[in-house]
C-alpha positions, -999 to +999 in steps of 0.1 A: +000+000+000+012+036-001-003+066+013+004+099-002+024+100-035+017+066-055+042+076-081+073+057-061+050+028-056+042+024-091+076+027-105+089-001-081+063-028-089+055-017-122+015-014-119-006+011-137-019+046-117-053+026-120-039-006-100-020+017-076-055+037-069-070+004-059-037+000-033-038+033-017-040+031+020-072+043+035-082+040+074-107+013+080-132+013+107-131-019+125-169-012+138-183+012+122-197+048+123-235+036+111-231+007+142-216+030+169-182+031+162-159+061+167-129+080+151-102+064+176-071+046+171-083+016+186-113+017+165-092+021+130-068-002+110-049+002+077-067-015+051-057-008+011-092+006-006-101-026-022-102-044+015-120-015+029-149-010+005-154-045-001-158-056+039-188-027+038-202-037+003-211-071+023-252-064+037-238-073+073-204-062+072-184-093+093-167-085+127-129-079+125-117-110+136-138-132+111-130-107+083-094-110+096-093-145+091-111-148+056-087-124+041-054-145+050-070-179+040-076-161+006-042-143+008-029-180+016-047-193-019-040-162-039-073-154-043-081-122-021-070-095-051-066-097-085-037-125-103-015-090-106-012-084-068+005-117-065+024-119-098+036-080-092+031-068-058+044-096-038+076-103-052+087-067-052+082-066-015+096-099-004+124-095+022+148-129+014 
């Protein structure tokens, strides 16, 4: 993810301004504002803006510890993002 100038993040993995939109960093709401939660640190996690909308596109949006969970078993399968995210993304930021 990156959070204010995508133009280093998109040289280094080679993605389009499109793709590196869909990365940026945005501030999830672990419970959110229309269910009582606040604007507090506790309250909000990184999340890039694919993970956040689509956790709230869901009709009951699921708590943070199941949601938690369903993204890393489809991180685990390469299934969570698009085939780029893992064929781009991932080796770029692999530490050896």
């Amino acid at each position: 993810m990156w959070s204010e100038n995508p133009t280093e993040f998109i040289t280094k993995c080679g993605i389009t301004r499109r793709q590196a939109k869909d990365l940026q960093c945005t501030g999830e709401h672990l419970e959110a504002h229309k269910d009582g939660g606040t604007v507090v640190q506790s309250n909000i996690a990184a999340a890039c803006r694919i993970c956040n909308q689509g956790r709230h596109r869901r009709k009951v949006a699921p708590s943070p510890d199941s949601y938690k969970q369903l993204v890393s078993s489809r991180m685990a399968k390469k299934r969570w993002h698009q085939p780029w995210v893992f064929q781009k993304l991932l080796p770029a930021f692999q530490v050896d």
